[in-house]
Every structure is written in structure tokens, then in C-alpha cells.
C-alpha positions in Angstrom: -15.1 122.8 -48.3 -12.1 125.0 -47.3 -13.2 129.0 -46.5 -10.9 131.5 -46.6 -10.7 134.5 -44.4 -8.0 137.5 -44.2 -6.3 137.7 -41.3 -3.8 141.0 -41.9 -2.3 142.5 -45.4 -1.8 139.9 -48.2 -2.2 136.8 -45.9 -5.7 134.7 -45.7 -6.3 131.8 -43.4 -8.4 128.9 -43.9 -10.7 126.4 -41.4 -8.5 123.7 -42.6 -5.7 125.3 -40.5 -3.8 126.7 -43.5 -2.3 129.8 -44.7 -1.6 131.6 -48.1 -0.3 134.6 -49.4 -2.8 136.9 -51.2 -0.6 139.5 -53.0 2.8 138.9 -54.2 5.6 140.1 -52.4 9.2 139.1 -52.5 10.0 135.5 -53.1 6.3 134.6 -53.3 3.2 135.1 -55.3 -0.3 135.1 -54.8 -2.0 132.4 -53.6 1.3 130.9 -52.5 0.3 128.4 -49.1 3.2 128.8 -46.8 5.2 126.0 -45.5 3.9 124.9 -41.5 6.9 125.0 -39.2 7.0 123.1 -36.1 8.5 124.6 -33.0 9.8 122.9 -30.3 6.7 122.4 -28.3 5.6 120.7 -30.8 2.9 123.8 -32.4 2.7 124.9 -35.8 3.7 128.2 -36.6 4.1 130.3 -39.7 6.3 133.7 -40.0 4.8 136.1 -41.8 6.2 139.5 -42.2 9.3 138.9 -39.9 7.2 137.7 -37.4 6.7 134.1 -36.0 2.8 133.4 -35.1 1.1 130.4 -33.9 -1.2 128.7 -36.7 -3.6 128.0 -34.4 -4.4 131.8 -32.9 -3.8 132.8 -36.6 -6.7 130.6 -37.2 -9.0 131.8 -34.6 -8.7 135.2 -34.7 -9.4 135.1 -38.4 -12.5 133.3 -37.9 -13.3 134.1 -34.7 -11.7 137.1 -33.4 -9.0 138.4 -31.8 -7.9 136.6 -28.3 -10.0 137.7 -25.3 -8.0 139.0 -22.2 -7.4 135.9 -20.2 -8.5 133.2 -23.0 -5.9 131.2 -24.8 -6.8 128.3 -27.8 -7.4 124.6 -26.8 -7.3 121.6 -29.1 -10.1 119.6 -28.8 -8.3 116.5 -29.7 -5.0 117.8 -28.0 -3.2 117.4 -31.5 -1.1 120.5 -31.8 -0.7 119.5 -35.4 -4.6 119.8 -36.1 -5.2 123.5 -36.9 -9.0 123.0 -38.1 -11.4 125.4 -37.2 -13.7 122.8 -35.4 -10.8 121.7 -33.9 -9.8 125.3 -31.5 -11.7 127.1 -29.0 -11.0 130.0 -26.9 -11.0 128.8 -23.1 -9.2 129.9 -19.7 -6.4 128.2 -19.0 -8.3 126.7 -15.8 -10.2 125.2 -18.4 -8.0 124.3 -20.6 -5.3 122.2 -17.8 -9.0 120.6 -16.9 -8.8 119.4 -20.3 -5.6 118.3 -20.6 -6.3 116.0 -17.2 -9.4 114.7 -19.0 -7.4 113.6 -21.6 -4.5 112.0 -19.7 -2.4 114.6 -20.7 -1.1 115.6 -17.1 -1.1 113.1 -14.7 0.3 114.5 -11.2 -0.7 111.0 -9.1 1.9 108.8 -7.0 5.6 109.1 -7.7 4.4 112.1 -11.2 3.8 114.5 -8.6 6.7 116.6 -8.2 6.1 117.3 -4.3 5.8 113.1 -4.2 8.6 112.0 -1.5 7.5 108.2 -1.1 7.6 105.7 -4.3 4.7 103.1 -5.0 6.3 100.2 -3.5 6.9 102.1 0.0 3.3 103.1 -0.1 2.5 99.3 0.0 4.8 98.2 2.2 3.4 101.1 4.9 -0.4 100.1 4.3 0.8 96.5 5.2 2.8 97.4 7.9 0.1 99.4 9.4 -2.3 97.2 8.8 -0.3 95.0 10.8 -0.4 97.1 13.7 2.6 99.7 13.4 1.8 103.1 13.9 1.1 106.0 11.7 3.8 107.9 13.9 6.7 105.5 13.4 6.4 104.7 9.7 6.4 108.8 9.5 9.8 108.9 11.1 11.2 106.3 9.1 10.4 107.4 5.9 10.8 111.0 6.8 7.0 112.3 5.7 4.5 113.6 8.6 2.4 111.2 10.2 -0.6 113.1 8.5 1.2 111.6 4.9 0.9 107.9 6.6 -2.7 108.7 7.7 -3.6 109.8 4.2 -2.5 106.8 2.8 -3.5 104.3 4.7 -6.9 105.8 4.8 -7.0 106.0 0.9 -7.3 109.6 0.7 -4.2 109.9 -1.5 -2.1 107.2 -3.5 -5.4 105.9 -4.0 -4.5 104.6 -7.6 -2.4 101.7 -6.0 -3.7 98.3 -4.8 
């Protein structure tokens, strides 16, 4: 069952995520749902009087509350499309990049990390090459990382994800 709740003059949202206008104005009349836009991150967002807003704080802070300090909205389902009030929460955004890694949204192992100087197949070829005696010390000279990278490696503690 779609509720409706006001969320400033002549504009109500609903928990399905969408929004109307409530008293005619220019170019609209009551009860007129606006039109979603997508922006380039891939959010809705609607303008309403000259202003651009995200649907999903709109949403929120109509049925919620405004935004705490520090809080900003997750998606559950990390569907940006999905504006649904069972869908949004106020979190921290520690939380909410916890989220996302649940998810597989950010994945920052092996050659994703941006700091990442070595590629998958060199980590293999190091572990075999240590493992067949060369040292930690060498293999860091030739492929320019500290010895303390080789030792991580070959002990597991990083690039774990690869055989």
C-alpha cells in the first residue's frame, strides 16, 4: 500500500520511492508524480523548485527525518534505482563502504588495489621461485617492491586470493 508523506510546500513523497506535486504550480497540477532522473552516478534525483535532490534522502527525511550529522543513506540491495522506504537506512559511511565490501561492490585485492605494484602472475612465479630456494631479498630487487612485500606474499598474508 503506497503512504504518502510531505516533504516541503506542494511536494509529498511516498515509501515506494516516488514523488508528486500537491498544489498546482506552473506547468503542473496536483497530484502530478514527477518524472525520476538519473544522474551520472547512476542515483535518481528529482528537481523541485530549481533545485536538484536525491530521491533517496527525499525519501528518508520524509519518513524518517532529516539526515543526521555524519549519516548518509545506504541501499540495502545496493540498487540506486530502488528508492523504497524498506530499501534506505541512515548509516556512517564506515558503515556503509563495509557494506559495499559485503556485497562485492569494492574489491581492492591483487592487481584492484591502486597501491598494487606486482600483477597475479609475478606473485606466482615469486612463491615458486622462493619456494625453490631464492631469497626474499633478491626477488625484492628484481621486481622493485621491499623484501617485506616478498615476505608477505610468500607467507600468505597478502595476495592470498591466488593459488
Amino acid at each position: 500500500m503506497e503512504e504518502w508523506r510531505p516533504i516541503c510546500s506542494h511536494y509529498d513523497v511516498s515509501n515506494l520511492g516516488r514523488v508528486k506535486r500537491t498544489a498546482p504550480g506552473p506547468g503542473a497540477t496536483a497530484g502530478f508524480i514527477l518524472k525520476p532522473r538519473v544522474n551520472n552516478t547512476g542515483y535518481v534525483k528529482y528537481e523541485i523548485h530549481r533545485r536538484t535532490y536525491q530521491g533517496h534522502q527525499l525519501i528518508l527525511c520524509g519518513f524518517v527525518g532529516p539526515r543526521p550529522e555524519g549519516m548518509e543513506v545506504n541501499h540495502k540491495d545496493a540498487n540506486p534505482l530502488n528508492n523504497q522506504l524498506d530499501n534506505l537506512e541512515y548509516v556512517t559511511r564506515s558503515e556503509n563502504i563495509r557494506h559495499a565490501f559485503r556485497l562485492g561492490l569494492i574489491n581492492r585485492t591483487g592487481e584492484t588495489n591502486s597501491q598494487s605494484i606486482l600483477t597475479k602472475p609475478e606473485v606466482i612465479v615469486i612463491r615458486k621461485r622462493y619456494a625453490e630456494g631464492e631469497t626474499q631479498i633478491s626477488l625484492g630487487l628484481e621486481y622493485r617492491v621491499a623484501h617485506t612485500t616478498i615476505q608477505a606474499i610468500t607467507s600468505r598474508r597478502t595476495w592470498r586470493h591466488v593459488a
